[in-house]
C-alpha positions as CSV (number, residue, x, y, z in Angstrom):
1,X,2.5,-21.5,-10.9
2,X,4.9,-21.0,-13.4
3,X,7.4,-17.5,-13.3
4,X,6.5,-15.4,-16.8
5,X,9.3,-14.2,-19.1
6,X,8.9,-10.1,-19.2
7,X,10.9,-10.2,-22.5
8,X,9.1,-11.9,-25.3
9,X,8.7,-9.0,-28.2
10,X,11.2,-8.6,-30.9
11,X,13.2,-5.3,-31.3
12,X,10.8,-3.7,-34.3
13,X,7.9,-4.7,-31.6
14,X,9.4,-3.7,-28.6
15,X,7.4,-0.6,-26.5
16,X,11.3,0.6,-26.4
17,X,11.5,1.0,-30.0
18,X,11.8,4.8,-29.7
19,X,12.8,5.0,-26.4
20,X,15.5,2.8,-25.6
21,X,15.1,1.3,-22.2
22,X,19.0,1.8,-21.3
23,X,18.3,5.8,-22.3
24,X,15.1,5.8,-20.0
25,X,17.2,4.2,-16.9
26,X,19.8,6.6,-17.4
27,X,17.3,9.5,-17.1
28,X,15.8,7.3,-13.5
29,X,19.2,7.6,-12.6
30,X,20.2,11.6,-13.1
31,X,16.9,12.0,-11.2
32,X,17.5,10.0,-8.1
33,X,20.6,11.8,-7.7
34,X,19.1,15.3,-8.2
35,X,16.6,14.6,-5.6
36,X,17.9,11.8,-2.9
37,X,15.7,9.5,-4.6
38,X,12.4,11.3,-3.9
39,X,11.3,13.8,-6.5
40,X,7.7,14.6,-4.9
41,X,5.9,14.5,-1.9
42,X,3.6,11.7,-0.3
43,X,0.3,12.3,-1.8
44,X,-3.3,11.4,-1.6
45,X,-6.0,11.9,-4.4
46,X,-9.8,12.1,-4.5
47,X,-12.0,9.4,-6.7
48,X,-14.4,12.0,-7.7
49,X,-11.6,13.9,-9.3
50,X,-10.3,10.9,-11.0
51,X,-14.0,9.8,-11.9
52,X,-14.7,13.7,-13.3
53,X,-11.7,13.6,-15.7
54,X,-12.0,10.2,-16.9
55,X,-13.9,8.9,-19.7
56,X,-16.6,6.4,-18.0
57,X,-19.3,6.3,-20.2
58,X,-18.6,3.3,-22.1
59,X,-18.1,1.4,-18.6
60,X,-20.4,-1.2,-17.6
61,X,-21.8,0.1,-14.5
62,X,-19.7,-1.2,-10.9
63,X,-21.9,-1.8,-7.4
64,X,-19.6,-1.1,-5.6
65,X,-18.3,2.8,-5.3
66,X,-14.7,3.4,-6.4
67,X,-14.1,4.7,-3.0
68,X,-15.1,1.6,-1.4
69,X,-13.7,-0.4,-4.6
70,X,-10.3,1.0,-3.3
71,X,-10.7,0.4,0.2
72,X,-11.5,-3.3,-0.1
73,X,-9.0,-3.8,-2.5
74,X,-6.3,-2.0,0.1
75,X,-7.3,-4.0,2.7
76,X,-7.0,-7.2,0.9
77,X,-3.6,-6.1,-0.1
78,X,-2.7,-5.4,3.2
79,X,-3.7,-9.1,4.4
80,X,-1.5,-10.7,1.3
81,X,1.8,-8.8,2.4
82,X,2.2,-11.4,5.1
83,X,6.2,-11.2,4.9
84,X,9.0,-8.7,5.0
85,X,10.9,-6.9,1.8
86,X,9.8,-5.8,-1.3
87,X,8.8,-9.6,-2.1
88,X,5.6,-9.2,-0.2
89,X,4.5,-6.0,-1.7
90,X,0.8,-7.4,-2.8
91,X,-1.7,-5.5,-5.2
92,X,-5.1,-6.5,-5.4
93,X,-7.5,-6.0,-8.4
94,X,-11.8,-6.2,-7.5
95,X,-13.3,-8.1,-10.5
96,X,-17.1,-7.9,-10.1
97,X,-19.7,-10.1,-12.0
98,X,-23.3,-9.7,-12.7
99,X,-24.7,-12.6,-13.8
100,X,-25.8,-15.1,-14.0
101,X,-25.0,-14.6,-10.2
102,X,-23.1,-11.7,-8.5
103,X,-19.9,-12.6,-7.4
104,X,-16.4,-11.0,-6.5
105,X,-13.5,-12.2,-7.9
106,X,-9.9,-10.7,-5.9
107,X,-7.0,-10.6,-8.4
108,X,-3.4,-10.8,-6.5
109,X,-0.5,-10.0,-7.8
110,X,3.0,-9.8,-5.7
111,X,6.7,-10.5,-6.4
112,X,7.1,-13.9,-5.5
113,X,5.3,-14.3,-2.2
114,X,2.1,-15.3,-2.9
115,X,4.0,-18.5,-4.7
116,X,3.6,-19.9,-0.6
117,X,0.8,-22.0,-0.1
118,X,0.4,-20.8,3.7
119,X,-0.3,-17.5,2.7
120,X,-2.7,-18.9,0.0
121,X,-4.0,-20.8,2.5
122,X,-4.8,-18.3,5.0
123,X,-6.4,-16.1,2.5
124,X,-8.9,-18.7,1.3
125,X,-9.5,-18.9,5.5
126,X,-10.3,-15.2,5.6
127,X,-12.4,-15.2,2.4
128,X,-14.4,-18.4,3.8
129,X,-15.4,-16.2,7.0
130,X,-16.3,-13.4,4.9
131,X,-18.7,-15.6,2.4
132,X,-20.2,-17.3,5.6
133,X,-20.9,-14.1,7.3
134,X,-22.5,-12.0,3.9
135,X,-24.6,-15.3,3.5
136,X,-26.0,-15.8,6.9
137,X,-25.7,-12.3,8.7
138,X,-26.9,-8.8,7.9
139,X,-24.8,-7.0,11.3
140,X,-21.5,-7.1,12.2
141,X,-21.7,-9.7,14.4
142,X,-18.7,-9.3,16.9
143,X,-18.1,-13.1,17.6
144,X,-17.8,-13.0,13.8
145,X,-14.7,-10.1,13.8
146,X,-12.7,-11.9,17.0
147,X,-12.8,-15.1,14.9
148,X,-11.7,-13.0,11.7
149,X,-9.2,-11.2,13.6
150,X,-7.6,-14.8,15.3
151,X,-7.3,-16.1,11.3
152,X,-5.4,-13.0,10.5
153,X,-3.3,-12.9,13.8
154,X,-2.5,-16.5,13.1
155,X,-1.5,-15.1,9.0
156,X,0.1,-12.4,10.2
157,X,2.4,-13.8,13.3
158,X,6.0,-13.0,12.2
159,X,5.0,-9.6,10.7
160,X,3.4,-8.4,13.8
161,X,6.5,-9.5,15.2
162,X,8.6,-7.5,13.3
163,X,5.8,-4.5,13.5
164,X,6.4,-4.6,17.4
165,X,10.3,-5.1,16.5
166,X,9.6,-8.1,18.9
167,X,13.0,-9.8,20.7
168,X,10.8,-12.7,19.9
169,X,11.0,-11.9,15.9
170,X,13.8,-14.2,13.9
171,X,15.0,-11.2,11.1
172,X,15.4,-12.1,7.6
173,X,18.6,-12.4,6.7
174,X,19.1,-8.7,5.1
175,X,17.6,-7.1,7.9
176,X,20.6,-9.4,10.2
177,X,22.5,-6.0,10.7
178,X,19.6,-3.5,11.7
179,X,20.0,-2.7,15.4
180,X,16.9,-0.7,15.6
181,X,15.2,-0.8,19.4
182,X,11.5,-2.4,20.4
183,X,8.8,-0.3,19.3
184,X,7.9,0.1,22.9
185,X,11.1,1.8,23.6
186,X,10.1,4.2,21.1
187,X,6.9,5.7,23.0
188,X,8.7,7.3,25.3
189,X,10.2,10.1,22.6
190,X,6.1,10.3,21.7
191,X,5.0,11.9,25.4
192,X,8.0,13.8,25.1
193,X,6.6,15.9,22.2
194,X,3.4,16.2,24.0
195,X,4.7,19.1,25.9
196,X,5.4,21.0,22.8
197,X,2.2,20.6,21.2
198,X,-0.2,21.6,24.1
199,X,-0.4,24.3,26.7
200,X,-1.3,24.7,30.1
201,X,-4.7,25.2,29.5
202,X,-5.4,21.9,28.1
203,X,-4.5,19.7,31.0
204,X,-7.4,17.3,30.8
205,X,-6.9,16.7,27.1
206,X,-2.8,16.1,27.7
207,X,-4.1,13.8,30.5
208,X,-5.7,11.7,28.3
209,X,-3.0,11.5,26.0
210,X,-0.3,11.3,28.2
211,X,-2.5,8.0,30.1
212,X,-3.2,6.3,26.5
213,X,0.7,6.4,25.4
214,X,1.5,4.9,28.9
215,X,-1.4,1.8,28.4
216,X,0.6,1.0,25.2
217,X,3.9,1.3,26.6
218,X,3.2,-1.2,28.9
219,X,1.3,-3.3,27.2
220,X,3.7,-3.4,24.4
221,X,6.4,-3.8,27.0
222,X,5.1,-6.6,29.1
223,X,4.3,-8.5,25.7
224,X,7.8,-8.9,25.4
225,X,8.2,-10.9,28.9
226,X,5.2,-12.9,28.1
227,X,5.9,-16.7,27.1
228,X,5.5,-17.3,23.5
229,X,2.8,-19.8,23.8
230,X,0.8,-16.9,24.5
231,X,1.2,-14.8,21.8
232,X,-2.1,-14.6,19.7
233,X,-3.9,-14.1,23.0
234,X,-1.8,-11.0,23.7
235,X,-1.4,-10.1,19.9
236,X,-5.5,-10.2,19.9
237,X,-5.4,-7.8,23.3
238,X,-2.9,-5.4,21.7
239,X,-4.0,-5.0,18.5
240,X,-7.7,-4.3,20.0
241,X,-6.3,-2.0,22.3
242,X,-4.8,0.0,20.0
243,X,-7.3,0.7,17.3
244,X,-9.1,1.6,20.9
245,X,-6.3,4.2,21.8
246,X,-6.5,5.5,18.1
247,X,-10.0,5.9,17.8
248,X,-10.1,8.1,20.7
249,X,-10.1,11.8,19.8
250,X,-7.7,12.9,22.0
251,X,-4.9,10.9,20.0
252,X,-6.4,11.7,16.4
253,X,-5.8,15.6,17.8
254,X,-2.2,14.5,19.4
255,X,-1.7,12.9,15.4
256,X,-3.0,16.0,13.6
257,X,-0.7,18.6,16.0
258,X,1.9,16.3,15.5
259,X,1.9,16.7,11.9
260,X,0.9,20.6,11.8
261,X,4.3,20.8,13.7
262,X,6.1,20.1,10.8
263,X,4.7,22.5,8.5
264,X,5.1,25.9,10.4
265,X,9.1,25.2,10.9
266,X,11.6,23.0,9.8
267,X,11.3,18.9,10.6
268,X,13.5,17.9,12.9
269,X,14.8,14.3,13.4
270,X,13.0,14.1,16.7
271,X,9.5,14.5,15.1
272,X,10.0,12.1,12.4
273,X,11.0,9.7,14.6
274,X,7.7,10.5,16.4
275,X,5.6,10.2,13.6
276,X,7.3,7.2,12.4
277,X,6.7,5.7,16.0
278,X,2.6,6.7,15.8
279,X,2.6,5.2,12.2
280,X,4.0,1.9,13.6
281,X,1.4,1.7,16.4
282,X,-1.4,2.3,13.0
283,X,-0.2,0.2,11.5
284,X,-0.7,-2.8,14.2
285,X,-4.1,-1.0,14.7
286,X,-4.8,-1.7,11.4
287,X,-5.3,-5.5,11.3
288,X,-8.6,-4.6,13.4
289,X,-10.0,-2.6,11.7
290,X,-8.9,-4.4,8.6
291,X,-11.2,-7.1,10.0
292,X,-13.9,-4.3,10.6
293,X,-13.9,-3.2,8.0
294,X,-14.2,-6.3,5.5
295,X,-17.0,-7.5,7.5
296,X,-19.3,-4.8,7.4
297,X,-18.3,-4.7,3.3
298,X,-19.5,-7.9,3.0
299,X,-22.9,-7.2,4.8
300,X,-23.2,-4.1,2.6
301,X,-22.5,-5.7,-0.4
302,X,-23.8,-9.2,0.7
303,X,-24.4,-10.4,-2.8
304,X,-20.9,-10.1,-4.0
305,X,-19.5,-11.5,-0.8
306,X,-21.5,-14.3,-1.0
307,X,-19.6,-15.1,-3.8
308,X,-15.8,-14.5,-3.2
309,X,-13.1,-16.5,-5.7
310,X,-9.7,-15.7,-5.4
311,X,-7.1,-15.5,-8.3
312,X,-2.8,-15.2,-8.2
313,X,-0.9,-13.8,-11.6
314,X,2.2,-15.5,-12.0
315,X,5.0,-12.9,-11.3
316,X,7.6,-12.2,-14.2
317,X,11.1,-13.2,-14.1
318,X,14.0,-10.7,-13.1
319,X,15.7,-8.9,-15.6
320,X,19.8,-8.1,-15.0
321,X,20.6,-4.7,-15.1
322,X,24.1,-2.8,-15.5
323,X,22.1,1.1,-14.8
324,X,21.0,1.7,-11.5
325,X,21.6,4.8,-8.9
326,X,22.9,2.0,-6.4
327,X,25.7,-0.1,-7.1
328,X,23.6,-3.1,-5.6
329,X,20.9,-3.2,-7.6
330,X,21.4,-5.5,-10.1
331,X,18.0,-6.7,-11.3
332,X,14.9,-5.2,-12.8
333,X,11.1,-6.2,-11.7
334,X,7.7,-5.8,-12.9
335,X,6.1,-3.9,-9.8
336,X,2.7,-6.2,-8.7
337,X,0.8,-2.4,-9.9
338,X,1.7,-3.0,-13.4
339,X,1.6,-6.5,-13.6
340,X,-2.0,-6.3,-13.0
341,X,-2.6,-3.4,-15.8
342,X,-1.1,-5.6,-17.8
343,X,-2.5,-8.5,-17.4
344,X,-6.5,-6.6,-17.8
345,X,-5.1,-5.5,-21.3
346,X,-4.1,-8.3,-22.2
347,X,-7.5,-9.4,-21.7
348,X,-8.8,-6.3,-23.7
349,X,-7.1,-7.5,-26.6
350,X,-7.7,-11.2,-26.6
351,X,-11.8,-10.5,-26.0
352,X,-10.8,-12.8,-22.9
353,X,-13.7,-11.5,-20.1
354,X,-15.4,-14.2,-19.2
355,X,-18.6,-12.1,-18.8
356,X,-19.6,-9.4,-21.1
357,X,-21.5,-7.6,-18.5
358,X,-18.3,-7.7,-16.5
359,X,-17.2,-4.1,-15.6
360,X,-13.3,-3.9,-15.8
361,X,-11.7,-2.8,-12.4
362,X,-10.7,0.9,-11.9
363,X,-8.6,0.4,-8.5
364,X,-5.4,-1.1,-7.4
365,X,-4.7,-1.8,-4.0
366,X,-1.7,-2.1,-2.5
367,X,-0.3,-3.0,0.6
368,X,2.5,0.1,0.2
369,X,1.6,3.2,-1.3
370,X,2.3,3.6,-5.2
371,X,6.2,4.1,-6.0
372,X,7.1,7.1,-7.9
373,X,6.8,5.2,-11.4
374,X,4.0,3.5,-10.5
375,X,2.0,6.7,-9.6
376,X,3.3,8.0,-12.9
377,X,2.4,4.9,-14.9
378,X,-1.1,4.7,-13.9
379,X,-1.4,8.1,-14.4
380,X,-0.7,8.4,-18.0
381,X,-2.2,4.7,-18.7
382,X,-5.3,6.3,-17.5
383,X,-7.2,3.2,-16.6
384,X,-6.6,2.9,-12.9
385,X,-7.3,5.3,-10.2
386,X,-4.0,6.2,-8.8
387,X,-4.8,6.7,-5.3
388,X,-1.7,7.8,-3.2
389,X,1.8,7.6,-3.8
390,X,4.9,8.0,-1.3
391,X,6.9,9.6,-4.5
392,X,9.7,7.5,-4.1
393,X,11.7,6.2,-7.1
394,X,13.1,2.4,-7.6
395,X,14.8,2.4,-10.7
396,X,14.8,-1.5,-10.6
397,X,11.4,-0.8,-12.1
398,X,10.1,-1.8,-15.5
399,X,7.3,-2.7,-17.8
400,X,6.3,-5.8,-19.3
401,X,7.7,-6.2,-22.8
402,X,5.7,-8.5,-24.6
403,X,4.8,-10.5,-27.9
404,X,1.2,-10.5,-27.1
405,X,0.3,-7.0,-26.9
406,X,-1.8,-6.1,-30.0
407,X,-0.7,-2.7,-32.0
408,X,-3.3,-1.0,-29.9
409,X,-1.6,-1.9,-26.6
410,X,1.8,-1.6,-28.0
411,X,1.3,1.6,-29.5
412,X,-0.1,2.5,-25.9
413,X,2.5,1.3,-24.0
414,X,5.0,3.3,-26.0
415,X,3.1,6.4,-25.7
416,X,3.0,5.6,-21.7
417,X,6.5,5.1,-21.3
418,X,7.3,8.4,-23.5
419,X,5.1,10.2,-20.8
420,X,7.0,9.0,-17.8
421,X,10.4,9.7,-19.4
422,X,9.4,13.2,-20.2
423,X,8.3,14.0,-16.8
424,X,11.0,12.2,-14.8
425,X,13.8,14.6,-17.8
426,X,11.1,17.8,-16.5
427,X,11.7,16.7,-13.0
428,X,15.4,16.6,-13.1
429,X,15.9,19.7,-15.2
430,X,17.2,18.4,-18.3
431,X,14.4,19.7,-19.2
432,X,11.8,22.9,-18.3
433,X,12.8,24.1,-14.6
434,X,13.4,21.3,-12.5
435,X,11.9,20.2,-9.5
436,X,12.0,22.4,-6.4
437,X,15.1,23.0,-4.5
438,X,15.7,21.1,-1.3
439,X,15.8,17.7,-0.4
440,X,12.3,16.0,1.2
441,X,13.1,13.4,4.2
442,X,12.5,9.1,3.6
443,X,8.6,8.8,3.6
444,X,7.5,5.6,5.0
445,X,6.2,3.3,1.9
446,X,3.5,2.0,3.9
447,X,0.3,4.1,5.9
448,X,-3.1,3.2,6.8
449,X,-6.2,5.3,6.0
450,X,-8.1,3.8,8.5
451,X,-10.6,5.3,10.7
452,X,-8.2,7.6,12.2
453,X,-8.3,9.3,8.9
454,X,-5.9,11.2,6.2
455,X,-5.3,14.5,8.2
456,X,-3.8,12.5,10.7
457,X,-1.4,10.9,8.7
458,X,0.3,13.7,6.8
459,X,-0.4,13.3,3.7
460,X,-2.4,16.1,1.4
461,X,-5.8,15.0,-0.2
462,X,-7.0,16.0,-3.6
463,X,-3.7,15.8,-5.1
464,X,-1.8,18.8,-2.4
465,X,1.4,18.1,-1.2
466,X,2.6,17.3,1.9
467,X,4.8,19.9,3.9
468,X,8.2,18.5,4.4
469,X,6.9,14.3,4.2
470,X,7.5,11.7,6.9
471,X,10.5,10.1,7.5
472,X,10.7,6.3,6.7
C-alpha cells in the first residue's frame, strides 16, 4: 500500500484559494493559546437530532440504525488501534450492500498503523469469527465470545500492557521518560473518594463498592508477579472481571457521584486523577464487551455479517510545517476522520459505487473521540454524524488538497474550511465575544460508551456540555 500525496491541486484549484492555509494555521494558533488548547467541552450528541436536521430523503435506505451504525463502527475502531500514539488512531466507515447479496464492507483508515500486516491479520481473525457465528448461530453463544475475546487479547497484548501500565510493558520510545505508576497503584486514591461521596446511611452500598475496588486491586496487582507465559490467561480473567465489577450498579452509582462531584464545586486534581483511574479500568473493560457486543450485532444483523469484507485507505503523506502552537510540531496530517470523507466524495464524483443501491455511510468511528477540527469539519461537511468530541485542538491538522476533487467538491471544501476558520476566529475573539472565560482541565481523548453508559462517563448528551471536563 502505497502513501498518497495530500498536495496534488494547483494554486487557482486549491480549497485555499481564498483562505490561505498559512492564515488559517495562524488563527489554530491564537486559539490554542487563548484557551490551553481546549476551546470546548467533551461532548456527546444524539442521532435522532442529527437525523432530524439532516437532509435524508434522497438516501437509499440503511438496515442497520445509525445508532447501532456508530456503535459497530466504534467498536471496530477500537479493535484497529492496536498500538500506542497518534499513529494508531483508527476510523472506521460501515459500507452496506443490498444486492445481489447483503454484505458489510468495514472501511479503515489510520495514520500509518494499519500498513502492519499483524494487525491486518488479526482483524481478518476477528471478522472470520464474526462471519462464522452470524452464519451458523442465532444466540450469543458464550464459547463463541471466550474464543473472540482470546483473538483480541492475543491483538491487543502490548496495549493492554500499557492500559495496565504493566512493568511487563516495553514503552515506545517517546513515552521512555514518563514515570507514571501501575494502574493498580492508582485504585487506592479511588476508595479514598468513596468517603466523600456517601454517608453513613449507605453502608451496605459503600460495602459493595469498597469490596469491588479491592478485587481489582489485587487482581491487577498479582498480575504483575505472575510469569509472563501466563498472560492471556490472566488478561482473559481481568478483563472479564472488570466488565463484571462495572456492570454492577453499585460502581455505575460510585461513577455517576463521582462525576456529579465535579459539577457542584471546583475539580480538584484528586478527582481527576480518580476519574482518570475509573476510565482506565473502562477502558480494559471494554475489550469484553467489545466482543459482546459484535457478536450479538452479527446475530441481529446476520445477513450482513455473513458477509464481512474488509478494506484499508492508504494514508497521505506528511506535510512540513513552520506554524504550530508547539515548537515541536513540525508536520501536518490528514486526521483518519477526514481521510475517509474524502475518500466517499471522491467516489461521489467519479460515479465510483460499486452498487447503485448502496446507501453511503453516515457514521465514523473512531477509536478516540473526534478532535476539535474534526468535530468541526464533519459538522459543516454535513455528511457524517459527528458523534462526540473531546474539543481538543491539534493544529498539525489538515485537509486533503487535491487535483481530483470536481468543482462541486472543491467548491465544498472551500466553503467547509471557511466555516471552521470563522468559528475557531468567533472562538478566540477576534471575532464576536470569544469563548468563555476560564481554562477547562486535559480531557482524556479516548472513553467507552459501553454498557456502563454516558452519565457515567461525564460527558453531556444531546449536544450539553460537560461541567468542568476530565482530566487526560
Amino acid at each position: 500500500m502505497s502513501w498518497k500525496d495530500p498536495r496534488t491541486a494547483s494554486p487557482e484549484n486549491s480549497i485555499w484559494l481564498n483562505l490561505p492555509e498559512d492564515t488559517f494555521r495562524q488563527h489554530l494558533v491564537e486559539l490554542e493559546a487563548k484557551t490551553n488548547s481546549i476551546p470546548m467541552d467533551p461532548q456527546v450528541f444524539s442521532p435522532d437530532d442529527w437525523l432530524s436536521t439532516s437532509a435524508r430523503e434522497s438516501e437509499q435506505p440503511h438496515i442497520l440504525p445509525l445508532a447501532t451504525e456508530q456503535q459497530i463502527a466504534d467498536d471496530f475502531a477500537f479493535l484497529a488501534a492496536v498500538t500506542e500514539g497518534a499513529q494508531s488512531v483508527a476510523a472506521v466507515c460501515l459500507e452496506e450492500r443490498h444486492s445481489p447479496t447483503p454484505s458489510l464492507t468495514l472501511r479503515f483508515a489510520t495514520l500509518d498503523s494499519l500498513l502492519n500486516s499483524n494487525i491486518k491479520d488479526g482483524l481478518q481473525s476477528i471478522l472470520q469469527i464474526l462471519i462464522e457465528h452470524a452464519s451458523n448461530s442465532t444466540t450469543t453463544n458464550p464459547p463463541v465470545v471466550e474464543k473472540l475475546l482470546e483473538i483480541i487479547i492475543k491483538l491487543h497484548h502490548p496495549r493492554l500492557l500499557a492500559r495496565l501500565r504493566s512493568t511487563k510493558w516495553s514503552k515506545p520510545t517517546y513515552l521512555s521518560k514518563s514515570h507514571k505508576k501501575p494502574l493498580y497503584a492508582d485504585i487506592p486514591n479511588l476508595l479514598h473518594r468513596l468517603s466523600f461521596l456517601f454517608s453513613k446511611s449507605e453502608k451496605a452500598l459503600l460495602a459493595t463498592i469498597k469490596t469491588n475496588l479491592q478485587t481489582l486491586h489485587t487482581l491487577y496487582s498479582t498480575f504483575e508477579t505472575l510469569p509472563s507465559s501466563t498472560d492471556h490467561s490472566s488478561l482473559h480473567h481481568l478483563i472479564t472481571t472488570s466488565c463484571t465489577i462495572l456492570n454492577h450498579p453499585s460502581t455505575k452509582q460510585f461513577s455517576q457521584r463521582l462525576v456529579s462531584s465535579q459539577k457542584t464545586r471546583k475539580p480538584t486534581p484528586q478527582v481527576a486523577s480518580a476519574l482518570k483511574t475509573l476510565r482506565q479500568i473502562e477502558k480494559i473493560a471494554s475489550y469484553r464487551r467489545v466482543a459482546t457486543s459484535l457478536l450479538k450485532a452479527s446475530t441481529t444483523y446476520r445477513s450482513l455479517f455473513s458477509n464481512l469484507r474488509i478494506a484499508f485507505l492508504a494514508p497521505y503523506t506528511a506535510i512540513p510545517t513552520t506554524i504550530a502552537y508547539e515548537s515541536w510540531a513540525k508536520t501536518l496530517h490528514v486526521h483518519a476522520e477526514v481521510q475517509l470523507a474524502v475518500f466517499y466524495d471522491l467516489q461521489t464524483t467519479s460515479n465510483s459505487s460499486t452498487s447503485p443501491d448502496a446507501p453511503r455511510p453516515r457514521a465514523i468511528g473512531t477509536s478516540k473521540w473526534l478532535c476539535y477540527l474534526c468535530y468541526r469539519f464533519l459538522v459543516s461537511h454535513g455528511r457524517f454524524f459527528p458523534s462526540k468530541t473531546h474539543g481538543r485542538v491539534f493544529d498539525q491538522w489538515t485537509v486533503p488538497d487535491l487535483v481530483e476533487y470536481g468543482d462541486g467538491v472543491r467548491e465544498r471544501y472551500r466553503g467547509v474550511v471557511r466555516e471552521v476558520d470563522e468559528v475557531v476566529r468567533r472562538e478566540s475573539g477576534e471575532i464576536g465575544e470569544g469563548v468563555e472565560e476560564g481554562w477547562r482541565l486535559m480531557p482524556m481523548t479516548s472513553v467507552d460508551l459501553g454498557p456502563w453508559g454516558e452519565e457515567g462517563m461525564g460527558v453531556a448528551r444531546e449536544g450539553e456540555r460537560v461541567e468542568g471536563g476530565v482530566a487526560g
